[in-house]
N, C-alpha and C positions, 0 to 999 in steps of 0.2 A: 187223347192219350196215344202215345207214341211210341217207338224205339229209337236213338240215335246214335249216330256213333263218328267218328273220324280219325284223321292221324295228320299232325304236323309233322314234315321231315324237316330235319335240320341241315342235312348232307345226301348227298346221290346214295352213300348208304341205307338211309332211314329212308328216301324214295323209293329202294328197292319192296319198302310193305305196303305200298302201297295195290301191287297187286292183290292183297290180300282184302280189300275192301267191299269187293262182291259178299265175299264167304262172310263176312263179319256183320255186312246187314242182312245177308238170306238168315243166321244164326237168331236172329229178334223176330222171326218173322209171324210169332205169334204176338207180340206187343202189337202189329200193324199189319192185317192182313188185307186191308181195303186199296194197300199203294205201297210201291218202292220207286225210291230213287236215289239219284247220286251226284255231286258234283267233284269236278276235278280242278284244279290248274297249277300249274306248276308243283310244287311240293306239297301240297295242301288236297284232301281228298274228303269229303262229308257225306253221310248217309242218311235212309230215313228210311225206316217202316211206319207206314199211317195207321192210325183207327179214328177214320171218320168222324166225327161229333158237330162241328159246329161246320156249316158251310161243306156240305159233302161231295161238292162239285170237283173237279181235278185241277180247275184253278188253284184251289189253294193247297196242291201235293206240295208237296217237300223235295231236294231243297227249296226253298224262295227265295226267288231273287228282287232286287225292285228295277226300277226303268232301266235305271243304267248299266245294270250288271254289275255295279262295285262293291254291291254288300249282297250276301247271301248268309241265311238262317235254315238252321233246322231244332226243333222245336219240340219239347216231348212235354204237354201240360195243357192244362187252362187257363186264360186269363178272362177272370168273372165282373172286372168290370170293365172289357173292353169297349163296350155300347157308350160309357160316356169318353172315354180316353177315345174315341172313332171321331164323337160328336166334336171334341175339343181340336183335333186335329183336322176337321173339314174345315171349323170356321178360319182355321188358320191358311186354308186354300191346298189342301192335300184333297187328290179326288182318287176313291180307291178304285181296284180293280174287281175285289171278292166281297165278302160281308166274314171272312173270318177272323179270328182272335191271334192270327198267326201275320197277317199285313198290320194291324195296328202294334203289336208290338216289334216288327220291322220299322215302321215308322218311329215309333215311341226312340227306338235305339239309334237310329239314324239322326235325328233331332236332339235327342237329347244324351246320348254315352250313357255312362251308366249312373248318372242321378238319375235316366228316368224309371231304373228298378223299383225306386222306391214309390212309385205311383202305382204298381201291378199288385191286385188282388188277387192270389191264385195262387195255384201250384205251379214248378216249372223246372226242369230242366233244358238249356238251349245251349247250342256256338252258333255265334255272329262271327263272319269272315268279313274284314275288308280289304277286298283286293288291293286297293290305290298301296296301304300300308304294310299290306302281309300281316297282317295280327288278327289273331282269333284268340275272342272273348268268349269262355265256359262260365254259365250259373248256373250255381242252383239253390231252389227258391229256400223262403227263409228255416222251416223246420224239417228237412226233408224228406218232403214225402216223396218227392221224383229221385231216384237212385241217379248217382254221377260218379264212376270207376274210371282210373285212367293210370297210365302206367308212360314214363319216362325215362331215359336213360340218354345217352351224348348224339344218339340218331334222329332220335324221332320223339314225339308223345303222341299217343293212342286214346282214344277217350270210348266210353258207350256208357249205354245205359244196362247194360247187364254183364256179367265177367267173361260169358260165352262170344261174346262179339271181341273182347280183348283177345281169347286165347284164340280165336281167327285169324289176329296178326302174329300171330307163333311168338308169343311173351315169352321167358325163359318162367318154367314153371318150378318155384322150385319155396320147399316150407318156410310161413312166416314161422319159427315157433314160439316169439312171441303171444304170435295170435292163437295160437293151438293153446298155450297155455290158460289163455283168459278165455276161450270156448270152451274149455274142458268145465269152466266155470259157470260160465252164464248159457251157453247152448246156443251163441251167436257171436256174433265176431265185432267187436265195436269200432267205430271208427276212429282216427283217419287209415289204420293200415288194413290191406285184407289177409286173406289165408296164404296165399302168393308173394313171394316174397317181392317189391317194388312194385306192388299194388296198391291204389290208393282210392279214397274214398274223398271226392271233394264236402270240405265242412260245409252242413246246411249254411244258408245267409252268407255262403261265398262264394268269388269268384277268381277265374282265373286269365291269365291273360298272357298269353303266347306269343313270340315273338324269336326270330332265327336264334338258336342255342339259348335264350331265353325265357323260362317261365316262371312266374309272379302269381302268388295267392293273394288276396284281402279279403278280408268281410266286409262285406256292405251293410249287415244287419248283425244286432245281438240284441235277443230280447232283455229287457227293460230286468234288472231287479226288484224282485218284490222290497216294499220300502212302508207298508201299510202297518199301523198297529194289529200284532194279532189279536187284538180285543173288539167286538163288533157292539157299535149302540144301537140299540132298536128304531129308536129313531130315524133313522139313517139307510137301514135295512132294506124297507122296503121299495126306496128309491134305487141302492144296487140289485136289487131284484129285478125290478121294474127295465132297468137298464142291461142289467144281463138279456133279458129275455127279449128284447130290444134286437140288442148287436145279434145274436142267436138267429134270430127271426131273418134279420137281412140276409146273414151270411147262408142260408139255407136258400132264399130267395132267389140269391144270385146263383147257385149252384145245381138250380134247375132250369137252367137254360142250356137247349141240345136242340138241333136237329135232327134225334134219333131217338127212338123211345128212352123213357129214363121210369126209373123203379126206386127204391127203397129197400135194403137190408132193414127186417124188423124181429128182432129174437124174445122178444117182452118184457127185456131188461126199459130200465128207465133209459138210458141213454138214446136209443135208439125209437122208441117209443116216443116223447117228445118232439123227437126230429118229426119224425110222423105226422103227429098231431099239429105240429107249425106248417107244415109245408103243404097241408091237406087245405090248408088256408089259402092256398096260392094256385091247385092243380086239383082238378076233381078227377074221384076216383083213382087216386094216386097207386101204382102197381108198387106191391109190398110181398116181399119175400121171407119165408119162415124156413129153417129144418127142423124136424122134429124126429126125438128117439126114443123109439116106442121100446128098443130092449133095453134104455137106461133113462129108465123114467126119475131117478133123482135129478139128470139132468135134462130133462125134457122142457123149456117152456112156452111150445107150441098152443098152448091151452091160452097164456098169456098174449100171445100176441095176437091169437082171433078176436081177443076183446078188445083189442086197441083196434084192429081193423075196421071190426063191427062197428064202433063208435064212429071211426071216420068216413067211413062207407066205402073204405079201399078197394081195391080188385085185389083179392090176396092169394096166393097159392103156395102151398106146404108141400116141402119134398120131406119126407119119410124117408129117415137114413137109418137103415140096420147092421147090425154091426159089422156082415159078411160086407154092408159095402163100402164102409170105410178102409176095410181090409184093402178090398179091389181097386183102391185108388193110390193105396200108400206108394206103390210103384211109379205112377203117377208122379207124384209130389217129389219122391226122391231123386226120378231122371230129369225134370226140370232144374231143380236145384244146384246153380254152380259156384256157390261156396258154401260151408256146411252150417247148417241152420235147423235148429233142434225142436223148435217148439210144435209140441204136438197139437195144437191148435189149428196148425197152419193147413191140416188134413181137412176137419171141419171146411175149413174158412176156402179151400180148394173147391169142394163137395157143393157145397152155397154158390159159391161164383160158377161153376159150370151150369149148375141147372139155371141158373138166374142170366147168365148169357144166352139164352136159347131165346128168353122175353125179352130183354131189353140190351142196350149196351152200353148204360153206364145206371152206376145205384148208388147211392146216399149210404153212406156210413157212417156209426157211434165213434169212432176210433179216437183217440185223444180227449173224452171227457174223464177219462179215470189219474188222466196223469195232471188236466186241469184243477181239477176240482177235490183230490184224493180220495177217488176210488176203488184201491186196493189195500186189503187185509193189513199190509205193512204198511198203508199210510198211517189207521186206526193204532195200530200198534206202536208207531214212533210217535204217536200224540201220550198214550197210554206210557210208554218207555221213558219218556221227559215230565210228567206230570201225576202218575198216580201212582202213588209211595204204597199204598194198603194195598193196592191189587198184583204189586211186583213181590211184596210179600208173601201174599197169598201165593204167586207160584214158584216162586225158591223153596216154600216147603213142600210144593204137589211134585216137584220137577221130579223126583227119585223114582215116583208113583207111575210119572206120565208116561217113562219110555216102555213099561211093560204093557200099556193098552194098545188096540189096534189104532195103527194111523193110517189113511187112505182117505182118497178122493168119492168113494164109492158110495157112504152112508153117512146120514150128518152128520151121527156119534163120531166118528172115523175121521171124517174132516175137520171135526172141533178138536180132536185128541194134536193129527197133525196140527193143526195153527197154533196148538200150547206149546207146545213140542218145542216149532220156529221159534214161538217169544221167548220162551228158557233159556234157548239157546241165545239170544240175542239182547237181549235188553239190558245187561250188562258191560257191554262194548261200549267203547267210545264211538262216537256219532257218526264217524265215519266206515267204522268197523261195522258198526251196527249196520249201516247202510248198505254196503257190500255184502254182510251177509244174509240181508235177507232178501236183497235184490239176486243173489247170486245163485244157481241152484248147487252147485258143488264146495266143498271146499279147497279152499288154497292145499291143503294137506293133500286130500284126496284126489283132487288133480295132479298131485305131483308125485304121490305113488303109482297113476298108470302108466307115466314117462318110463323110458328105456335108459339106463345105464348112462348112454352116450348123450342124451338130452337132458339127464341132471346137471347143469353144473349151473355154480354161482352165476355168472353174468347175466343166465338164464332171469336167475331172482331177482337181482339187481334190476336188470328192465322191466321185470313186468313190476315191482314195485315204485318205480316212475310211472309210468303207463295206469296203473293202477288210482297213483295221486292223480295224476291228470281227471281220471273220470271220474277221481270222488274229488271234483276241486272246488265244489260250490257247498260241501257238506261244511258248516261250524258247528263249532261245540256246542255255542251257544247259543244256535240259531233257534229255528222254529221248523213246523211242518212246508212254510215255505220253501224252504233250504231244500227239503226233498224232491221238491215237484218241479221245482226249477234245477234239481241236477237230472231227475227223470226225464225233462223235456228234452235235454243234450244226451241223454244214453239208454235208455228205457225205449222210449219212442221211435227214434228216428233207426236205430239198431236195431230193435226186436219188431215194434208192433208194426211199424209203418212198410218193414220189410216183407211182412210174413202181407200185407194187404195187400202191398205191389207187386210183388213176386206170384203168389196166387192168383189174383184176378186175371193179371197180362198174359198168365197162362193159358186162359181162358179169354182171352181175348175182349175182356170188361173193363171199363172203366168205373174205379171208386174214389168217391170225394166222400171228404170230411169235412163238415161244415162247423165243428169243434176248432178248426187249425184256422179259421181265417187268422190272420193275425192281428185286426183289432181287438175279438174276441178276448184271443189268448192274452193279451199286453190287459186287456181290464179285468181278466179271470187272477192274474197274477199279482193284481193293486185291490183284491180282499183281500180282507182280515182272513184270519185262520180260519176262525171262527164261523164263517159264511162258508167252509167247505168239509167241516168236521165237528161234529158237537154231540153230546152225550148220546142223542137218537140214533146216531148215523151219520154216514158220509154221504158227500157230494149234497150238503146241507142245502146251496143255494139252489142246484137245479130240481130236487127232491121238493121243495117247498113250488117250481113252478109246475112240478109234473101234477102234484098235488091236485090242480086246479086244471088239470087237462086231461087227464087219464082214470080208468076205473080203479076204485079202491082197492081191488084186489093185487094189485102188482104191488103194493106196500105192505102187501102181507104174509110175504118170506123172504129169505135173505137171499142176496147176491152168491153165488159162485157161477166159476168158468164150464168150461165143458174140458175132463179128462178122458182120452182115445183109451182105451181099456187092451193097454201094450202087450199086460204080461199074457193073457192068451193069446194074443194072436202070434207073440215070438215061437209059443211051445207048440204053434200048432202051421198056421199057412208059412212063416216065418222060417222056422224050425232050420229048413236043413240050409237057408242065405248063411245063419249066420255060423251053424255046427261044419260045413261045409266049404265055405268060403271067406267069408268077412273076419273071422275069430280061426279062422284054421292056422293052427300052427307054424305051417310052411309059409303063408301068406305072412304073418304079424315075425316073421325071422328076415323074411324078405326084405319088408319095409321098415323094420329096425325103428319104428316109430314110440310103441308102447314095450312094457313089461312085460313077456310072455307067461308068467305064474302071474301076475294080477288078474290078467287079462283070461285067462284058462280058470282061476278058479271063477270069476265073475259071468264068464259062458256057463258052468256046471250049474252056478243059482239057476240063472236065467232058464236054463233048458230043463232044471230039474224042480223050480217054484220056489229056490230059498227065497231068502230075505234078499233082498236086493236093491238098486235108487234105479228106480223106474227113469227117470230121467237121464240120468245120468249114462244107463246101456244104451238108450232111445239116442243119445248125443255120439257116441262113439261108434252105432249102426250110422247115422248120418254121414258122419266122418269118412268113414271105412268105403260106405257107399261111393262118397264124392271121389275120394281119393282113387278108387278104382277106376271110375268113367274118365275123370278130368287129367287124374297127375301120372297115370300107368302109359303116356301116350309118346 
């Protein structure tokens, strides 16, 4: 796992940023603290921050070049089955110089262009320079886990793996509000544009290809549509089981290979939990890592995970997080941060990857079996939404009832009342409305009353309801719960979760893989039936039925939920005077002409004073506020 970044000039103009490429890879310099480097020539300029994993010697730093110095890579990933693509290309009479995963796919590129992408197992972000032609080839891999920003205009194009290495070459910073609007929505920014106005987010499974005043996008990859009846025979079953837990098995296999210790994320959820139990198959004593919260023990399930430990005879160690220290970190999370990203999760998921960097440097992650397999609330809900006529009944007449009870995260009663709450509201939409709203945390409405005056207007709508079809473009009417998980794959995942895991860990200077994303995996998790991942028991049916037979009977005997950061004290208390003092201060929000200063003043006075308020929602606009101060005040 890496950082990288570069700039093609088109003219002696766009050559002039290229001084700016020191600043733009020291800016990553937590993605790669083991090595920097840099190449230059002529108009063309590449960087790299290392993080060591496979072949830790300094042969294989970055850039790389090969014998002849006509092609040069830099490399921000793994490729998990490099050992046979090594073996395939000796007998072909290539003698390497390293043993890492960064000369075989040097080679792989150089022999083959870019059909031979589709031979790599792995995650990846890279640019291939070839001198002879002046052309530099950007990918990135198929579901994107490896981030790929880059920004263009008639000088130059700039690329990195992070936006702080962009705003290194002095980008002109200035609001997408497109994207502000659909943030104010979802609490992340979805691709292809970012918060910066002519910032871009290369699409997972593409690439790009650069050439003097010209640059060219394609995909190389789009996963497969589901095509399968959502009907499942029993017969049959057992053999997609058998086969899941198959592909499952390898793709873990492969993604324990390192030169450098490697560990395991274990929370005692099932997802995570199974990985465990396969992989303990392959590595003894496999080093597994827990948090556990002793002052919110509805979400604590550290108890859960000693028992998967125990079972496999892991090396396991529990970081105990209380509240004061999630508090102490949020700083943390927020100065890293350079586009604005809301999900309070990402605190946790920061918390985890720090203590778990201390042991190892790189850990196996759950990430991607909930959006496989439907694992969240609203996937169970869009099965229920499309299919059970007595239970929508049942809550058209509770709805009147529901909004007078407590809803929160905090207590199960509280977390049931919320989830009825969501389905009231939603399961009357058409399928794509539906989809949005409950994928969404704001609404369209309510994001549009925090806007100022001067950022209301039509065209505003107009775009973002293009923009909007675009991300719900895989939802039909008439589809099925496939429809969902295959538009989660393209907007859920690769914008929210896979963000909040690369962004956090790199902070921390971790490497995390997902053995959920190999992509044969995902392409046969996508050809079940419905059925095989939602059924009257519960979700994520298929992998449930193999934990069944690997894990102790007690993690099937409570329900799934996430971990909520317990916001509203800490606003009214460590918090308090960020946002009554700065963030929300009246002069500040007259300055920036961004929001509505009475929305936004009576939504401080909840906040400060305990009304009613969307916890999320303030949590997204503290993010904002924050960013916008560090990054766009400059």
């Amino acid at each position: 796992m890496c950082g990288i970044t570069g700039i093609f000039a088109h003219n002696e103009v766009g050559s002039f940023y290229m001084v700016n490429l020191a600043k733009a890879i020291d800016s990553m310099a937590q993605r790669g603290p083991d090595a920097r480097g840099y190449f230059l020539h002529d108009f063309v300029g590449l960087g790299h921050r290392r993080l060591s994993i496979i072949d830790t010697s300094s042969a294989a730093n970055q850039p790389f070049k090969d014998d002849t110095g006509r092609y040069v890579l830099v490399f921000n990933g793994e490729i998990f089955n490099y050992r046979e693509l090594k073996a395939q290309l000796e007998q072909r009479g290539h003698v390497f110089k390293t043993t890492s995963d960064t000369e075989v796919l040097m080679e792989i590129l150089i022999r083959e262009g870019t059909s031979g992408i589709q031979k790599l197992i792995g995650f990846f972000a890279f640019a291939f320079y070839d001198r002879k032609k002046d052309e530099l080839l950007i990918v990135r891999d198929r579901f994107g886990v490896k981030p790929l920003y880059y920004y263009q205009d008639d000088d130059k194009l700039v690329f990195a793996s992070e936006l702080k290495s962009l705003y290194a070459y002095n980008i002109p910073r200035k609001l997408n509000r497109n994207s502000l609007y659909l943030y104010l929505q979802l609490n992340y920014v979805p691709h292809p544009e970012g918060m910066v106005e002519g910032v871009k987010k290369l699409n997972p499974g593409s690439m790009l290809l650069v050439r003097r005043k010209k640059v060219e996008e394609q995909a190389y990859y789009q996963l497969p549509r589901p095509n399968s009846s959502p009907e499942i025979h029993q017969h049959d079953y057992g053999k997609l089981k058998t086969a899941f837990q198959e592909l499952l098995e390898d793709s873990i296999q492969r993604r324990l290979i390192a030169d450098v210790p490697l560990g395991a994320f274990l929370s005692g959820g099932i997802d995570s939990s199974v990985l465990v139990a396969l992989a303990s198959r392959h590595t003894k004593h496999l080093n597994t890592f827990t948090i556990g919260f002793p002052d919110e023990p509805f979400f604590d399930e550290s108890a859960y995970a000693a028992m998967v430990a125990k079972k496999y005879n892991t090396h396991h160690t529990v970081f105990e997080v209380r509240t004061r220290d999630i508090f102490e970190e949020v700083y943390h999370v927020l100065n890293y941060l350079d586009e604005p990203f809301a999900d309070p999760s990402a605190i946790p998921f920061y918390i985890l990857s720090k203590h778990t960097s201390k042991h190892v440097k790189v850990a196996l992650s759950g990430d991607g079996a909930d959006e496989l397999l439907g694992g969240y609330n609203r996937h169970a809900a869009e099965v229920k939404a499309r299919n059970e006529i007595a239970f929508n009944s049942l809550v058209r007449l509770a709805q009147p009832l529901l909004q007078y009870l407590p809803a929160n995260r905090h207590s199960a009663f509280g977390n049931k009342v919320r989830q009825l709450n969501r389905y009231a509201e939603g399961y009357r939409l058409s399928a794509k409305e539906r989809y949005w709203h409950w994928t969404a945390l704001s609404s369209d409405k309510s994001a549009w009353q925090l806007l100022s005056n001067s950022l209301q207007q039509n065209h505003l709508l107009q775009q973002f309801d293009k923009r909007k079809d675009f991300l719900t473009r895989f939802i039909r009417e008439k589809g099925s719960l496939s429809d969902i998980l295959y538009n989660d794959m393209h907007l859920v995942l690769p914008d929210d979760m896979l963000v909040k895991s690369d962004m956090m860990s790199m902070a921390c200077s971790l490497e995390v893989r997902e053995p959920f994303l190999d992509h044969r995996l995902v392409e046969f998790a996508f050809q079940l039936p419905d059925a095989a991942k939602i059924d009257s028991k519960g979700r994520k049916k298929i992998l449930r039925d193999i934990a069944r037979e690997l894990l102790p009977p007690a993690l099937f005997q409570r329900p799934k939920h996430g971990f909520d950061v317990p916001l509203q004290a800490f606003y009214q208390r460590e918090f308090r005077n960020e946002i009554e003092k700065n963030l929300f201060h009246p002069d500040f929000l007259k300055e920036q002409g961004i929001f509505n200063s009475e929305k936004m003043a009576q939504l401080k006075k909840k906040i400060l004073g305990g009304g009613n308020y969307d916890q999320e929602q303030a949590w997204g606009l503290i993010c904002f506020q924050f960013w916008w101060k560090k990054w766009m005040m400059k």
